[in-house]
N, C-alpha and C positions, 0 to 999 in steps of 0.2 A: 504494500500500500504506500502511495506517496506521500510524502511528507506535508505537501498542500490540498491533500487528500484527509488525514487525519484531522489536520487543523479545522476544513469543511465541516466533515463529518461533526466532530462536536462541537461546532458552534451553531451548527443544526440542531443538535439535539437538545442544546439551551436555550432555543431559541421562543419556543412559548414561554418557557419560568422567568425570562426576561427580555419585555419585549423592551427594557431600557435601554438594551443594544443599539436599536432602531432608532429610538429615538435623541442618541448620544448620535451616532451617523448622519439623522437628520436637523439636528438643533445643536448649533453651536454658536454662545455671543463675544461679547465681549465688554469687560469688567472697566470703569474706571481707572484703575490702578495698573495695566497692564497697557504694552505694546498690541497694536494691531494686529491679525493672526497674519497677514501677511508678511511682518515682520519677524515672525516668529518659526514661522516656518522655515525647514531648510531652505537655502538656494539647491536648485536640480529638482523640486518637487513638480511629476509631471502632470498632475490633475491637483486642479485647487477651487472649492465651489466658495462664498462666503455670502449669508445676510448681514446685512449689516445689524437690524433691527428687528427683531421680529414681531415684536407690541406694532412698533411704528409699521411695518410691510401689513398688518393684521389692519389697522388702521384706514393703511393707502388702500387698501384693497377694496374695504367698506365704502367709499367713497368714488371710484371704478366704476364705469357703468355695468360690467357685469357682477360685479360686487353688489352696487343697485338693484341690478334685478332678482339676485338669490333673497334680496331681504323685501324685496314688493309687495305688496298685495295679491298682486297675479300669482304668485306661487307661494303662495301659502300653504295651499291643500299639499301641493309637493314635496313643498318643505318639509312638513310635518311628517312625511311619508321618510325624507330621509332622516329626520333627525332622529326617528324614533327606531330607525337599523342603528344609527351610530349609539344612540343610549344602551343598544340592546347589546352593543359589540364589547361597550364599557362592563356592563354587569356579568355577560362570559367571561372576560379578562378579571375581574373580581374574586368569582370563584375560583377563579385557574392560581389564586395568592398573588392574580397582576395588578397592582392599584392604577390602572393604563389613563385614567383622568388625571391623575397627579404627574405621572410621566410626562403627560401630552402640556401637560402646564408649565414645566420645570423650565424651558428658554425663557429668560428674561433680556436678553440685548441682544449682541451679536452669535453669529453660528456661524460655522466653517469647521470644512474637511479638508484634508488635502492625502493624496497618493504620493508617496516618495521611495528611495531608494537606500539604503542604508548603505556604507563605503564596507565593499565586498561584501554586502550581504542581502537579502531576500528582500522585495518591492511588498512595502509594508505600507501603513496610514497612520494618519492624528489627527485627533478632532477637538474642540472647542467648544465648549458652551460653556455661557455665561448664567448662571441659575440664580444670580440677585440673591432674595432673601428666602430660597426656597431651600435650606438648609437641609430643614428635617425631612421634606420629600425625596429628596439627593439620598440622604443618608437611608432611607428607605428601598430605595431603589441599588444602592449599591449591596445593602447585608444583602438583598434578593439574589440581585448578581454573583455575588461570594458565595452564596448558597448554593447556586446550583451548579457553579460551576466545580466546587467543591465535590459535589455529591457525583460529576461526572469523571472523577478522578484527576482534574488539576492540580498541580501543587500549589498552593501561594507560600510568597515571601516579601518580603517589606523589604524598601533599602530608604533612606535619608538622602537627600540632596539639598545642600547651601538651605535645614530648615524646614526642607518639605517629603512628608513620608508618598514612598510609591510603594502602590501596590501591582505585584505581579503575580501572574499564574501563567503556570507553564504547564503544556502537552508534552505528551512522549508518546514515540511509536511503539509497535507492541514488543519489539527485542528492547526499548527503554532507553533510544536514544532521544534526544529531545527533539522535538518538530522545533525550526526557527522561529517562528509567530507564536508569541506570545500574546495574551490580555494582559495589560498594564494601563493604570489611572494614578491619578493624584487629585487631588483639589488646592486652589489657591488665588485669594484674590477673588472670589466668588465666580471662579473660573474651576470649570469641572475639565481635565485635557485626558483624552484617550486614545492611545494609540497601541500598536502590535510590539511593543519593545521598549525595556527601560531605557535604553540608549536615545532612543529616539522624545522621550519625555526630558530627558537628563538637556538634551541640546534644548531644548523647549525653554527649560529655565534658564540655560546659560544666555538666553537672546530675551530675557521676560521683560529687560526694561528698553528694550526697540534700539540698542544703540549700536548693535553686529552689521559689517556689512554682510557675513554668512547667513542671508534669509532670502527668501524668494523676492519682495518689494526691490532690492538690488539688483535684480536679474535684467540682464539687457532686454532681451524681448520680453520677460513680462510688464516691466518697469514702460515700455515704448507703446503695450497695446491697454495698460492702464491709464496710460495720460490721454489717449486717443480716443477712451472709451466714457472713462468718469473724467478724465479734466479737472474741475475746482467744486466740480459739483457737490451738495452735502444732501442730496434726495435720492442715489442710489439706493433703490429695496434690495438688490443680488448681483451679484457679479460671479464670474468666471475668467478660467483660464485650465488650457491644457496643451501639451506636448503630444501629441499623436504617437510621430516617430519615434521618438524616447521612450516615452509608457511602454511599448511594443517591444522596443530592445533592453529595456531595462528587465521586463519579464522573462523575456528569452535566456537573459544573458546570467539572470540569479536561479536559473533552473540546470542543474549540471547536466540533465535528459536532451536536453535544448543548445546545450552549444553548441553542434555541427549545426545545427539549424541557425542560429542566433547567426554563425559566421556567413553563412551563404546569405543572409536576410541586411545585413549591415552591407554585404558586397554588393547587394542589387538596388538598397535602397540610394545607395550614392552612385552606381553608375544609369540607374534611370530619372534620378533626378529629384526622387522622393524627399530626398534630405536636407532639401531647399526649405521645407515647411517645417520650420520652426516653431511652430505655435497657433492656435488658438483663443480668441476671449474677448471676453464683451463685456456689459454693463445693462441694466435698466429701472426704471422709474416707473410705478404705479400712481394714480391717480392724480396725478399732476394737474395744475390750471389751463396752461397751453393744450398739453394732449392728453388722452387719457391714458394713454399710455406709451412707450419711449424705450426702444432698447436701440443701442449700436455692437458690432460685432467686427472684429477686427482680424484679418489672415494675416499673419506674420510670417513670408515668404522672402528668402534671398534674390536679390535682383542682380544680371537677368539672368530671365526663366530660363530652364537648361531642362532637358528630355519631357519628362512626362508634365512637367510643370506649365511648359509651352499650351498646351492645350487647353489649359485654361486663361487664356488672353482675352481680353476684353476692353478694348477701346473707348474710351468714352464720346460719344456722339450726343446731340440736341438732343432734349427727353421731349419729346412730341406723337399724339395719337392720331392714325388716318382720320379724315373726316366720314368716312364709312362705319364707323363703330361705332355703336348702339349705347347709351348710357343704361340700357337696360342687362349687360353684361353683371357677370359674377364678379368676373377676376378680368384684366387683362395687363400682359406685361410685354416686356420691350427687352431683346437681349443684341448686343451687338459683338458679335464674335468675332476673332481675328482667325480664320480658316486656313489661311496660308500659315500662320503661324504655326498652328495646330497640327498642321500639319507635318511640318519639319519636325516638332515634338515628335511624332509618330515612325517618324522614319529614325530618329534618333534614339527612342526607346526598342524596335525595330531591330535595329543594328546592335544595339547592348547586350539586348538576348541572343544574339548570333555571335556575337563577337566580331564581327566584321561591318566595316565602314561600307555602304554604299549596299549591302546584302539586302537589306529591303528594296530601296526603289528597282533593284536589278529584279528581286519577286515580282512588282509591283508590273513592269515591265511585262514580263512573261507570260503571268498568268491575263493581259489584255489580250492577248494573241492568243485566247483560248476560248471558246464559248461561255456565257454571249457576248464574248470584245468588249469588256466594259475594263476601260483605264479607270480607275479610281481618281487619279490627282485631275488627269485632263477632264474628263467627262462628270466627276461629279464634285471634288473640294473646287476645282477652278472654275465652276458655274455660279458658286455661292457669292452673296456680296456679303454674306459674314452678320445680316440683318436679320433677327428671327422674333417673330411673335406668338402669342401663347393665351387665347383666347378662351373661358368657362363659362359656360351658363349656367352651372350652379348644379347641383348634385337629386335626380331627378328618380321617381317610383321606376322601376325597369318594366317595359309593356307586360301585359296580365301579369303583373303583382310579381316580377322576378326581379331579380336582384337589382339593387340603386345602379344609378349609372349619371358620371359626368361628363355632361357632351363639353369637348373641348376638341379645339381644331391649333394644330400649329402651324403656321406660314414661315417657311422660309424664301426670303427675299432673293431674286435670279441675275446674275447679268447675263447668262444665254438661257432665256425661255424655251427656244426652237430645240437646242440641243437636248433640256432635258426632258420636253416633250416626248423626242425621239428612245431616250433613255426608258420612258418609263414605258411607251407603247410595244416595244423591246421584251423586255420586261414581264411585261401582262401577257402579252403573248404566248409566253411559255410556261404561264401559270391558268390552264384551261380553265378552274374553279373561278376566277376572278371573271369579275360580269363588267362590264364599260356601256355608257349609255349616253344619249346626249341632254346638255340642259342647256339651254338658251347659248347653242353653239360650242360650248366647253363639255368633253369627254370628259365624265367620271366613271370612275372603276370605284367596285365594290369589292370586296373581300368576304366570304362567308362566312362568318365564324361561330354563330350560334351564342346563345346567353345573352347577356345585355349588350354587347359589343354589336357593332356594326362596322368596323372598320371600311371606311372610302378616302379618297386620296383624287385629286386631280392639278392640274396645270393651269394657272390662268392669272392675268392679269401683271402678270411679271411674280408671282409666286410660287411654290410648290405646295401644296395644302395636304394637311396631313389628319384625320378628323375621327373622332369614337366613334361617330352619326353623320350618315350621308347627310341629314339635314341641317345638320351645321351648316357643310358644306356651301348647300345652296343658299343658304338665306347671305351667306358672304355673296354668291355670286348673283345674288336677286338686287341686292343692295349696291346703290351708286354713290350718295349721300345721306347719311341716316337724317331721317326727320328730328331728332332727338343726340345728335351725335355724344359720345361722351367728353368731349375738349370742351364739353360748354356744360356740363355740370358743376352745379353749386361746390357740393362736396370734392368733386374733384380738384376745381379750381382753387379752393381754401389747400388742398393737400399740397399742391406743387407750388406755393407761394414759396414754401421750406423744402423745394426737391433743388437739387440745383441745374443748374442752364441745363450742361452736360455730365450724361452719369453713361455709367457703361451698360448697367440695367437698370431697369424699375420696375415696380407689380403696383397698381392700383386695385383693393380689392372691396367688394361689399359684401361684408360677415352675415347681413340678413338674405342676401340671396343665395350666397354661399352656401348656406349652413338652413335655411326655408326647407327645403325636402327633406332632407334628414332629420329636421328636427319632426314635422307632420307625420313620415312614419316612424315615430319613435310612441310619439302620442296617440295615433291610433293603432297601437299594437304590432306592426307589420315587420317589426326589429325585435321584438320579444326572446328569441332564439340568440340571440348574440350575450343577454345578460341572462338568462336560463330563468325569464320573467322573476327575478329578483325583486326587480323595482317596478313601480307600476307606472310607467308611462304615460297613463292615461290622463292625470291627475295634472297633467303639465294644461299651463292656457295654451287658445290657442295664440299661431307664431303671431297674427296682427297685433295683439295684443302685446307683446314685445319686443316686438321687431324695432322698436329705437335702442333699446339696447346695445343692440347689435351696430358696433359701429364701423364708418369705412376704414379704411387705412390705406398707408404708403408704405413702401421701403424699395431703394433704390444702393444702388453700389457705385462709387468711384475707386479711380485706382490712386493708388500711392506708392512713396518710394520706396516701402517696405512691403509693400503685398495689395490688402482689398479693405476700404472701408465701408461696411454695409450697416445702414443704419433706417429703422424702421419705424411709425407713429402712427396716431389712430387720434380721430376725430371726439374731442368731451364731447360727453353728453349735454343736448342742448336744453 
């Protein structure tokens, strides 16, 4: 049995006697007296979540238009319907010796987690919570924890640091060597800290009054995508950050099973280009005056892009919608790719895995001189102008009562129409199943696919359309100028006041038509099967009755010299 196997295993099996686990992973604050957990934390930690507040985010949220709507009038009946699962969840956890109200109460300010890596040894975590004056519910919640882990054969032991007692338990496998992951706690400062190892506690205190440059907040990229995210702001409810690449290797590389793996993994990730993304992480704000809601998200990427990285280029162009599009849309977005880019990426990534320079496009080559003659770069990346849109009408009943279905259509933009015409008739040809028809002069081909899908696709207008529902399709090519267009909606117009000129993408979306059908059949029963009718559906109002709620939003991406800033907002409630 593996040693990350044993650890599993019984923290499984303590996992009802204490569910203060959970809620130590999920609830973490921070104390007066103490450094920010970002300070606190090592430098090299590759996942780090933090609230800042959790009374305050409890707060922001009540005041949120969806937050508004959970406390309305309108759902009352439903409410009631959930509150009285979650009462009823508190008094099983009761019986079970869980006091899980007192638990679920114990965050009083900040919370944060972070995943790190111990020097040579095992990718382990620490967490943070701040419990104020909830002393004695702490102290209740831990004998629970000492109990049971006790009774599942842990050892504990105590050790002192500069003043402060940790507690530790340790696993062993069954020959009685020790598994490396340990449970280990302390308390201090009305700071509860929990992590897999005294060592990892021990550095905690050595950084408790913020003044180490040895902490995460020092770290180049996290330090560059937290200024870019939060700024001077004092309104963030949450924040993040995470290493992708590092997590991945750090796990591989502290598992001795994994090192021929970990080696061949580290070799591929830096010869295709993987190792350029350094990071992850964002920020956001609930219930705000401006918006209701505010998050930005930041890619912390090596410039420039090199192998697989190329692919995702994205130029920033004017953010502008045709005059043919319907303010009656769900969603619609705007993505401007660099295709030739993306392409080299591909030939570059391509050649990696070959080992040889020039071994793809020499493929690429070859296999055009083979049935049906289709070049890749010539015939179909060197058509593209790299322009793509991305069109929902919202999430609809599937015909006689079969599965939901989102008619959405994507348009890529052409600079040779004629050629890919020929491509695609090509194509259909040699796929007999597919059916082609005309509509007001424009071939569409259909696809058969049965269920809620209807896959169609055609040529026109200088785009390629790519669509769930042939009738998408047509109502793009019925439409000249919308009577209604969306560049002249209210909502829209307020949203791009704060979009800027030019972005690379943008999504404008509306959460009530969005989310309209699925909410209806949720309500009259028609989704029942998905919660095994746990909940009663029925009891919800209906959606006109809430439908302000539901409000529109933005979010749009520019590039930077570090990677991608994508930042997102939503319309107060009026």
């Amino acid at each position: 049995m593996s040693e990350m196997g044993i650890f599993t295993r019984a923290a499984a099996k303590v996992r009802s006697a204490c569910a203060v686990c959970a809620v130590l992973v999920v609830s973490p604050l921070m104390a007066a007296d103490r450094a920010p957990a970002d300070r606190l934390v090592p430098s090299g930690a590759t996942v780090f979540f933090e609230i800042s507040d959790l009374p305050a985010l409890k707060e922001s949220w009540s005041k949120a238009a969806l937050g508004q709507l959970w406390n309305s009038s309108q759902m009352a009946e439903f409410r009631k319907e959930i509150e009285a699962k979650y009462e009823e969840a508190l008094k099983d956890a009761e019986k079970e010796g869980v006091p899980l109200k007192a638990l679920l109460e114990l965050p009083q300010g900040e919370i944060a987690f972070a995943v790190v890596r111990e020097e040579d040894g095992p990718v382990g975590g620490v967490a943070f919570l701040d419990y104020g004056d909830k002393s004695k519910d702490l102290e209740t919640a831990l004998n629970l924890l000492d109990k049971a882990l006790e009774e599942k054969g842990a050892e504990r032991s105590t050790d002192t640091v500069a003043g402060t007692e940790i507690t530790v338990f340790t696993f062993k496998k069954d020959d009685g060597e020790e598994v490396p992951q340990k449970v280990a706690y302390c308390t201090k400062d009305e700071t509860l800290v929990f992590a897999t190892s005294a060592d990892l506690i021990e550095g905690v205190l050595g950084r408790w009054d913020g003044k180490s440059d040895e902490c995460l907040a020092e770290d180049e990229v996290y330090g560059y995508i937290a200024e870019k995210c939060q700024g001077d702001s004092e309104d963030i409810a949450f924040s993040y950050f995470a290493s992708p690449i590092e997590l991945v290797q750090g796990i591989m590389e502290s598992n001795e099973e994994l090192s021929f793996q970990a080696v061949v993994f580290n070799t591929y990730v830096q010869s295709l280009g993987f190792g350029q993304l350094k990071g992850i992480g964002g920020a956001a704000e609930i219930g705000g005056e401006d918006y209701d809601s505010w998050a930005k998200t930041f890619i912390y990427s090596d410039q420039p892009s090199k192998g697989v990285m190329k692919i995702f280029q994205f130029p920033a162009i004017k953010a502008e919608v045709p005059a043919w599009v319907e303010e009656s849309v769900a969603q619609y977005s705007s993505f401007n790719w660099d295709a030739q880019a993306a392409w080299q990426g591909i030939l570059a990534v391509g050649d990696a895995v070959q080992s040889r320079q020039g071994a793809t496009a020499a493929m690429v080559d070859k296999l055009a001189k083979q049935p049906p003659n289709i070049h890749i770069k010539k015939d179909v990346i060197d058509q593209l102008s790299g322009k793509l849109q991305l069109i929902s009408k919202g999430i609809e009943e599937g015909k006689d009562g079969g599965q939901p279905q989102e008619k959405q259509v994507f348009l890529l933009e052409l600079k040779g129409e004629s050629q890919i015409k020929d491509l695609i008739g090509r194509l259909a040809g040699m796929a007999p199943q597919v059916e082609k028809r005309d509509f007001q002069g424009t071939t569409i081909y259909e696809v058969p696919a049965g269920g809620a899908l209807q896959p169609a696709f055609a040529v026109a207008n200088g785009q390629l359309m790519i669509s769930t529902s042939v009738e998408s399709i047509e109502g793009i090519l019925r439409t000249g100028k919308a009577d209604k267009p969306l560049s002249a909606n209210a909502d829209f117009k307020a949203l791009m006041e704060d979009t800027p000129e030019t972005v690379s993408m943008f999504t404008f979306s509306r959460l009530d038509k969005a989310l309209e059908g699925l909410y209806e059949m949720a309500r009259t029963g028609k989704i029942d099967g998905l919660t095994e009718a746990e909940v009663d559906f029925s009891k919800l109002p209906e959606f006109d009755s809430v439908r302000k709620y539901f409000r529109p939003q933005m979010s749009y991406a520019i590039p930077d010299a570090n990677g991608a800033v994508i930042e997102n907002f939503t319309l107060p409630l009026k």
